[in-house]
MARLUM-307000 format. One record per residue: residue number from 1; z, x, y of N, C-alpha, C, O in turn. Coordinates in steps of 0.001 Angstrom, whole numbers, m for minus. Last residue first. Example, Ala and Ser with C-alpha at 12.3 -4.5 7.8 and 13.67 -1.06 7.14 Angstrom:
// residues 2
<node seq="2" n_c3="7080" n_c1="12850" n_c2="m2250" ca_c3="7140" ca_c1="13670" ca_c2="m1060" c_c3="7870" c_c1="12900" c_c2="30" o_c3="8039" o_c1="13409" o_c2="1138"/>
<node seq="1" n_c3="7800" n_c1="13190" n_c2="m5690" ca_c3="7800" ca_c1="12300" ca_c2="m4500" c_c3="7800" c_c1="13200" c_c2="m3300" o_c3="8465" o_c1="14236" o_c2="m3319"/>
//
This chain:
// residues 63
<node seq="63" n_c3="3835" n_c1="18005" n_c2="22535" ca_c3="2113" ca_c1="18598" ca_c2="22087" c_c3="2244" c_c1="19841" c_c2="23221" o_c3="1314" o_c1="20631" o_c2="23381"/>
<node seq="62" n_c3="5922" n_c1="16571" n_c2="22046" ca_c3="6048" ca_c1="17629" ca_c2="21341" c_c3="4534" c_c1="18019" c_c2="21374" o_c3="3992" o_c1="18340" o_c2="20316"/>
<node seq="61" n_c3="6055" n_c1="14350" n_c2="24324" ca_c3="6418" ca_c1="16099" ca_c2="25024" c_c3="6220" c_c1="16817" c_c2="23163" o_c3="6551" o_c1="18000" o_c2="23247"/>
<node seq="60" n_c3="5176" n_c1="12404" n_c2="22309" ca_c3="4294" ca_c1="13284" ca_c2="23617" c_c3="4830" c_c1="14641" c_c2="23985" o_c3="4247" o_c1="15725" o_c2="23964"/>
<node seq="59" n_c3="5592" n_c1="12639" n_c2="19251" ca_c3="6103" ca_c1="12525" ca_c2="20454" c_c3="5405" c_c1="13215" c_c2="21340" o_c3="5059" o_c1="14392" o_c2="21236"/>
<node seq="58" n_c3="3967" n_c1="11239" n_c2="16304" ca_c3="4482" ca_c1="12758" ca_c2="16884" c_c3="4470" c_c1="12170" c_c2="18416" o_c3="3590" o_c1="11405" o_c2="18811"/>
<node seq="57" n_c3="3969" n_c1="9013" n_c2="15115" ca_c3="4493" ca_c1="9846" ca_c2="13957" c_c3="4914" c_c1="11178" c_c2="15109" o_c3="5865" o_c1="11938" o_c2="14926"/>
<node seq="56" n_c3="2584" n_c1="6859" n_c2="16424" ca_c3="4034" ca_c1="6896" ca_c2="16206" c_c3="4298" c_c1="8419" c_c2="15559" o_c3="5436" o_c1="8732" o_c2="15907"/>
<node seq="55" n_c3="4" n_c1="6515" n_c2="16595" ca_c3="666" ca_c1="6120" ca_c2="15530" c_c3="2307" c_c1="6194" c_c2="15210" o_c3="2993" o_c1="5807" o_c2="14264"/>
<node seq="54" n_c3="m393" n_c1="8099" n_c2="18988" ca_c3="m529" ca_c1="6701" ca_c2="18886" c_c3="m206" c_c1="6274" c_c2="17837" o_c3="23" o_c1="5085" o_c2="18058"/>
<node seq="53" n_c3="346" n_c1="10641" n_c2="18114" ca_c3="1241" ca_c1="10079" ca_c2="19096" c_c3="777" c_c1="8487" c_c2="18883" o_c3="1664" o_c1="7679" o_c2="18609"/>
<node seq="52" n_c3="m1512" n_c1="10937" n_c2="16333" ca_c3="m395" ca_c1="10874" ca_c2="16005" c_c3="190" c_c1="10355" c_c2="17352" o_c3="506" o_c1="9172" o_c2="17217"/>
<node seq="51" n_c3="m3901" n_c1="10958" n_c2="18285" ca_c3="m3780" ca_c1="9878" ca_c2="17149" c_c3="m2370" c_c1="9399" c_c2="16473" o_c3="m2021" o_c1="8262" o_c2="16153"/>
<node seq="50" n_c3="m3858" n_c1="12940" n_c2="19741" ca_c3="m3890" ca_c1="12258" ca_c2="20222" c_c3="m3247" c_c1="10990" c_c2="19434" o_c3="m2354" o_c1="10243" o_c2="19835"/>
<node seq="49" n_c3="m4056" n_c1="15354" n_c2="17695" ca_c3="m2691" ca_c1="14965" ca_c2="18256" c_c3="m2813" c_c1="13576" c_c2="19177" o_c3="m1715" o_c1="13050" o_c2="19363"/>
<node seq="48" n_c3="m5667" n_c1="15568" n_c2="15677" ca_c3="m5555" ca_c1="14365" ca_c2="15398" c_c3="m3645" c_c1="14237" c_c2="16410" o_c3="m2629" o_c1="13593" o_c2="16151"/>
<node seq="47" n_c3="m4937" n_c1="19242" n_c2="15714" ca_c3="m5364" ca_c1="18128" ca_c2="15315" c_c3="m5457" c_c1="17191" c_c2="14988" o_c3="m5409" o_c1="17187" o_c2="13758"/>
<node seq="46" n_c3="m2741" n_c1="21857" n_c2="15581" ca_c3="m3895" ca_c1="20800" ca_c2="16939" c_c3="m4986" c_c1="19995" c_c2="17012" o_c3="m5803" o_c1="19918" o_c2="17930"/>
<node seq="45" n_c3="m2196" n_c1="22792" n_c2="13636" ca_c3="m3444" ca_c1="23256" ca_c2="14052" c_c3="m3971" c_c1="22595" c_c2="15258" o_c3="m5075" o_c1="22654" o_c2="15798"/>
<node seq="44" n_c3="651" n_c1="21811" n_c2="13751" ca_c3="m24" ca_c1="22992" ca_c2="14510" c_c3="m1199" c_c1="23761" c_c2="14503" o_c3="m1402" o_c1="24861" o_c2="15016"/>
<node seq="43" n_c3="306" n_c1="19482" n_c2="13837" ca_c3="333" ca_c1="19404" ca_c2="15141" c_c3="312" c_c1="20444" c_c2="15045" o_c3="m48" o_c1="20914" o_c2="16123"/>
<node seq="42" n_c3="m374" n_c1="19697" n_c2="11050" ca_c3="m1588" ca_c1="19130" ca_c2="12142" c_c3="m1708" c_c1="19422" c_c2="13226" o_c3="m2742" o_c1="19640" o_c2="13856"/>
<node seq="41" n_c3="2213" n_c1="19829" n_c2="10432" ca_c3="985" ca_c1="21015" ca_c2="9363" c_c3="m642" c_c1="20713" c_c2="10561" o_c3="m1630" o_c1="21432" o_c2="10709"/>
<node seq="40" n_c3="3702" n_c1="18054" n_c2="10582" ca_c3="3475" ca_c1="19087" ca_c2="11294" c_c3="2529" c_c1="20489" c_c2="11157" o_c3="2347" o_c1="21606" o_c2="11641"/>
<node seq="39" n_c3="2361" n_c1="16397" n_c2="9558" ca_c3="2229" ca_c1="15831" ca_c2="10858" c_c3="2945" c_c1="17163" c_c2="11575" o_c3="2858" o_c1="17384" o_c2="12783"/>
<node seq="38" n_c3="3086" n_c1="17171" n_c2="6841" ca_c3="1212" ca_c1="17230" ca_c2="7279" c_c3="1117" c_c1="17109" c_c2="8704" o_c3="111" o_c1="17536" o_c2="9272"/>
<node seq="37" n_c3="5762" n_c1="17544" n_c2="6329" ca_c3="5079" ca_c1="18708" ca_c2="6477" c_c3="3624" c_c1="18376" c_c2="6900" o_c3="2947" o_c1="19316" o_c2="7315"/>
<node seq="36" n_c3="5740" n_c1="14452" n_c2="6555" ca_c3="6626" ca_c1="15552" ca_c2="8014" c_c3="5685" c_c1="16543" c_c2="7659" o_c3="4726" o_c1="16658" o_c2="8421"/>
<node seq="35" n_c3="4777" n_c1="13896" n_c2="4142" ca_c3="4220" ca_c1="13365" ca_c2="4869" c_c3="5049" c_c1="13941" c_c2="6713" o_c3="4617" o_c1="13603" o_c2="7815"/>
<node seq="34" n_c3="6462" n_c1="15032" n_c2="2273" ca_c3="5477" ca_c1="15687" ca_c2="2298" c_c3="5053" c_c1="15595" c_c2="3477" o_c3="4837" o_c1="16610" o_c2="4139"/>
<node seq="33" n_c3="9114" n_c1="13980" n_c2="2955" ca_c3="9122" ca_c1="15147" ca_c2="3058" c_c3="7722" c_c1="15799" c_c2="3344" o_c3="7530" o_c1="16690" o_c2="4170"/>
<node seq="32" n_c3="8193" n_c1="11258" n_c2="2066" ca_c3="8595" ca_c1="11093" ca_c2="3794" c_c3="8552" c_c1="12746" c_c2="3893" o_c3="7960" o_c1="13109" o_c2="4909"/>
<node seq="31" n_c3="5906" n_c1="11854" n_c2="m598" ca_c3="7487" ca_c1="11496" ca_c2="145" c_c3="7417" c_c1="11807" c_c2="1755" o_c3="6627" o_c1="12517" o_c2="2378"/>
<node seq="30" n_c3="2675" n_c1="10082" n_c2="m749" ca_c3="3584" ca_c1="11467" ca_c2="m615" c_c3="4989" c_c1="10926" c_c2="m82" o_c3="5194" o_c1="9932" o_c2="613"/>
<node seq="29" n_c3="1249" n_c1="7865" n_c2="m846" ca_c3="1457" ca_c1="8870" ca_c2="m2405" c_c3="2379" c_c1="10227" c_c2="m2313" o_c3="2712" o_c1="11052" o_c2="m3164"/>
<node seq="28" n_c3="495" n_c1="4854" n_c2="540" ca_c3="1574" ca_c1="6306" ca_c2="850" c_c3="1711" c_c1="6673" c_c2="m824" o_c3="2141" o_c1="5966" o_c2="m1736"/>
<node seq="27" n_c3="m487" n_c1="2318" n_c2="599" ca_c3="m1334" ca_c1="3510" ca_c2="241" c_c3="m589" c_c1="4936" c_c2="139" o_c3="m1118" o_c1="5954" o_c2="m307"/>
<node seq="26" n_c3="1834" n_c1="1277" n_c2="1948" ca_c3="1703" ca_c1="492" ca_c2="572" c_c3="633" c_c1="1953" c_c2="m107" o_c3="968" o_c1="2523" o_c2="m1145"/>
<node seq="25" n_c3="1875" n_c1="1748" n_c2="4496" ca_c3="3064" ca_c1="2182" ca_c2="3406" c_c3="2869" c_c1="1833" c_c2="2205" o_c3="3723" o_c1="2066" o_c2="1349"/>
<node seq="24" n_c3="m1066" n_c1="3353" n_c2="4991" ca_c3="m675" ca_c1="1943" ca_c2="5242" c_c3="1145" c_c1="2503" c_c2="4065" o_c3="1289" o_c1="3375" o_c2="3209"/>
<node seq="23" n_c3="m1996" n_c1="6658" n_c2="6325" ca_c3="m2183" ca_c1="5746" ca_c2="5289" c_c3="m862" c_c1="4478" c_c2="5412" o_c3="216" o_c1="4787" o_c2="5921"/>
<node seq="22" n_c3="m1957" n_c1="8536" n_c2="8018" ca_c3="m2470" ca_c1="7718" ca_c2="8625" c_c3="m2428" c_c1="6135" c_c2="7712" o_c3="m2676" o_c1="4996" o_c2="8107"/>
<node seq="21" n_c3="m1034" n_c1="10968" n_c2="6314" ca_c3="257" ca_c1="10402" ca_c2="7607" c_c3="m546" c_c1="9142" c_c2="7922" o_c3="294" o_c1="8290" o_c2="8210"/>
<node seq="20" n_c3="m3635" n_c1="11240" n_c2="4432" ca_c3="m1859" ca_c1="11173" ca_c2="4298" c_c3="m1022" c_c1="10562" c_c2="5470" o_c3="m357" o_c1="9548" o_c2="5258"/>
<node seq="19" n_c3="m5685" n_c1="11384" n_c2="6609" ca_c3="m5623" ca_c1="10164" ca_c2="5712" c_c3="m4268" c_c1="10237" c_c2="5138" o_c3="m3609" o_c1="9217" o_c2="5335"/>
<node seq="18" n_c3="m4814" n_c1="13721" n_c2="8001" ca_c3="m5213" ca_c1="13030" ca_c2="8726" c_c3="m5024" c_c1="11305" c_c2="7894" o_c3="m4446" o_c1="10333" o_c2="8382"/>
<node seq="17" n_c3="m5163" n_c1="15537" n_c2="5405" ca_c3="m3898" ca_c1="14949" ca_c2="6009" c_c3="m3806" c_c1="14357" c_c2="6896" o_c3="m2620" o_c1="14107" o_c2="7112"/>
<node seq="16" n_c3="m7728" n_c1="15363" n_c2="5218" ca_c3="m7182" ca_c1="15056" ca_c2="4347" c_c3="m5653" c_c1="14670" c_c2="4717" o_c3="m5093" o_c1="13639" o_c2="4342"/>
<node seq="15" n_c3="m8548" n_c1="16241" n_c2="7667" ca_c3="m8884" ca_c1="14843" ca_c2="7846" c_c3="m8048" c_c1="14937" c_c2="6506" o_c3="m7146" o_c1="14160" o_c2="6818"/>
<node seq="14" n_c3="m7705" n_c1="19255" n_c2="7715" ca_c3="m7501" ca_c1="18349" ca_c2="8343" c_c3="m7638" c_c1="16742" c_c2="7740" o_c3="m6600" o_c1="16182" o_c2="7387"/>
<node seq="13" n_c3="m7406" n_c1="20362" n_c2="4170" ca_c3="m8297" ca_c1="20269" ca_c2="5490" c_c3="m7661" c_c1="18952" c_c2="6244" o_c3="m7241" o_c1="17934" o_c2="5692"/>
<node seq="12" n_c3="m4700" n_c1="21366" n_c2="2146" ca_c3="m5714" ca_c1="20732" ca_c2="2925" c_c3="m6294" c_c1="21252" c_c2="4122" o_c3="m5934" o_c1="22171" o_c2="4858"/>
<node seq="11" n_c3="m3126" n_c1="24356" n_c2="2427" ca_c3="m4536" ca_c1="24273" ca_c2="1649" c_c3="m5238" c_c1="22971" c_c2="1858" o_c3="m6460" o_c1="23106" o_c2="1809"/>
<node seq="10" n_c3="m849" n_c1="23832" n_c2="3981" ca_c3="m2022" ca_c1="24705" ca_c2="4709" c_c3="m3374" c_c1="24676" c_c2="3774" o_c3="m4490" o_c1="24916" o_c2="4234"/>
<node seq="9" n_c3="326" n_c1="22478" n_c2="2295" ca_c3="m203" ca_c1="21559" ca_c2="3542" c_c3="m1167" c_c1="22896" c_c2="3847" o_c3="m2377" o_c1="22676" o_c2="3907"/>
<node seq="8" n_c3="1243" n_c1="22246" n_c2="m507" ca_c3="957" ca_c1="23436" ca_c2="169" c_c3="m58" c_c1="22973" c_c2="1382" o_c3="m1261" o_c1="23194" o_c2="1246"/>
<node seq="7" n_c3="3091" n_c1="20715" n_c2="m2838" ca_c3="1745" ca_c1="20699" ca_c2="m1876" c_c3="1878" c_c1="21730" c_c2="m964" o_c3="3056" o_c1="22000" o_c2="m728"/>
<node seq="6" n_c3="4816" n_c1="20770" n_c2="m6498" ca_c3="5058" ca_c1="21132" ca_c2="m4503" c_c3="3215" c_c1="21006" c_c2="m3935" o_c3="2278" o_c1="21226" o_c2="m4703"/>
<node seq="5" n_c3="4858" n_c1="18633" n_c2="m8746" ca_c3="4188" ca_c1="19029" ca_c2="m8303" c_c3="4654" c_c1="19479" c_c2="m6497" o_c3="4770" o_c1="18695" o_c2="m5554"/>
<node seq="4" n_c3="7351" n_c1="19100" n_c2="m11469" ca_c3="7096" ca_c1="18716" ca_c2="m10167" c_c3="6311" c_c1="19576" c_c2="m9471" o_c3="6536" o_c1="20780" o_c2="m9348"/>
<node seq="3" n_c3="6295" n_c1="19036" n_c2="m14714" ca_c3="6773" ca_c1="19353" ca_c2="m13850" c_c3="6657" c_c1="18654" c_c2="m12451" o_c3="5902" o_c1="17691" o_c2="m12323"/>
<node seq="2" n_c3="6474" n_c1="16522" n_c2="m17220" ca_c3="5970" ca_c1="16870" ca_c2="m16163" c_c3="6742" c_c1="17694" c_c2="m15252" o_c3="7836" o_c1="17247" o_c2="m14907"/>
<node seq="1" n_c3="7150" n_c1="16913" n_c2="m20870" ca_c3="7830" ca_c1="16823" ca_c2="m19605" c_c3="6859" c_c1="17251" c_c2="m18498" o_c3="6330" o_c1="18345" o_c2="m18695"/>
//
């Protein structure tokens, strides 16, 4: 039996979750759950906020 693997967004590095939220729906390996915790795991290191807003994933007034 496999357990279920939890991710711990603060142990990537940026660009790693930079490539999670940025990835095509077909390349997506994380649930919609994981992929919230990186776009907010980013916006609060304050990174790739420009990008997220242009991708849709994070709202201007939220920077």
């Amino acid at each position: 039996m496999q357990e279920a693997q939890t991710f711990n967004m603060h142990e990537f590095s940026s660009r790693k979750l930079w490539e999670m939220v940025s990835a095509d729906g077909a390349e997506q390996d994380a649930s919609p759950e994981e992929l919230l915790a990186a776009v907010r795991e980013l916006a609060h290191r304050r990174h790739y906020l420009t990008e997220l807003v242009q991708i849709g994933k994070l709202k201007p007034q939220n920077l």
